[in-house]
N, C-alpha and C positions, 0 to 999 in steps of 0.2 A: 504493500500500500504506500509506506513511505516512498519509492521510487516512482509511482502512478502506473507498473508495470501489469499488463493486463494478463502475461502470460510465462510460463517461467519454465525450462527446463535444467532438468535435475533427478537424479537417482533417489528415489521415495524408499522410505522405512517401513518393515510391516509396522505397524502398532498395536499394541493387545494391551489392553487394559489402560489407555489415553498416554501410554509409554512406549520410545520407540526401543525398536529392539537392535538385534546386529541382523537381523534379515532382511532382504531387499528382496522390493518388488520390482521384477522384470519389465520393462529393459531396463539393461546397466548403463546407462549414461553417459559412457567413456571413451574415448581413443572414437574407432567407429562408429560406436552406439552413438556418441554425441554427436560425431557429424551428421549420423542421418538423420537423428531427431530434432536437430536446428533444421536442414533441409527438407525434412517433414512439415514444420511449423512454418518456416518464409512460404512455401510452397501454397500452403491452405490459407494464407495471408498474400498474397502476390506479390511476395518481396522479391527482389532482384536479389541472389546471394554475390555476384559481383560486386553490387555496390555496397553490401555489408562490409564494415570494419569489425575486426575479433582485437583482442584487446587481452591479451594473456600472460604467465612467466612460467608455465607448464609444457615442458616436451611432449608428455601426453597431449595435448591441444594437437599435434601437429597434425593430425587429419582435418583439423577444421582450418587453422592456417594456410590448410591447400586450397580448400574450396571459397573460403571466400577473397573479395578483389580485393581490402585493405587489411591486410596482417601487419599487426604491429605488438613484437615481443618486447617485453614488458621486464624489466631487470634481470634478464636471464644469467644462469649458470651459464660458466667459459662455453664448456661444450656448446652448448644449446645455441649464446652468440653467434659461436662459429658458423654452425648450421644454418643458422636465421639469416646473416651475414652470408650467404654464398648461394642462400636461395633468392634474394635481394629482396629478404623481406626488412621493414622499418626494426630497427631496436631503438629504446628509450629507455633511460632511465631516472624511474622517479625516486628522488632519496626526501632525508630529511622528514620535515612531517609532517608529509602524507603518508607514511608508515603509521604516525601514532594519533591520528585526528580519529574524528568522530564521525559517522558517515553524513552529519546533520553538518560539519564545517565541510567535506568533502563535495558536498553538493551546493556551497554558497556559492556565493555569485565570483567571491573571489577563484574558486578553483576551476569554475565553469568556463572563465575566459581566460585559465594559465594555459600558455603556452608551452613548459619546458622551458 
């Protein structure tokens, strides 16, 4: 709600007893599962995945990195740079504190229009 997000993917908990457990409801959300389930969701919304930007610091991400047009890794591990860096995808790095803000300064006005 805070984000105005209408729609959200992500690997669900079973829940038994209004508590989540270590079991997961199928699909697994990850590596490929996540890219087809974003390309699932732009699909039944007619989003262009071209012109999606992904926005990550995860190697796992990299099938989604592929598909959409704006990949931009996000503080990555050496390795990972490297790889990011030779696919000619964007790296950035955000330090300082946006590491230890609150998601309610992260979305002011002042971070909305930081550039890097």
């Amino acid at each position: 709600r805070f984000l105005h997000a209408h729609e959200a993917v992500g690997t669900r908990a079973v829940i038994r007893a209004g508590l989540s457990t270590e079991e997961l409801v199928p699909p697994i959300v990850f590596r490929e599962g996540k890219r087809e389930r974003v390309k699932e969701v732009l699909a039944r919304h007619g989003i262009d995945v071209g012109r999606c930007y992904l926005y990550s610091d995860s190697v796992a991400d990299t099938p989604l990195f592929e598909e959409v047009g704006h990949p931009v890794v996000v503080n990555p591990k050496p390795a990972f740079r490297a790889e990011a860096l030779r696919r000619g995808w964007e790296v950035v790095e955000w330090k300082g504190r946006w590491k230890t803000e609150t998601a309610e300064d992260a979305l002011s006005e002042e971070w909305l229009s930081w550039e890097g």
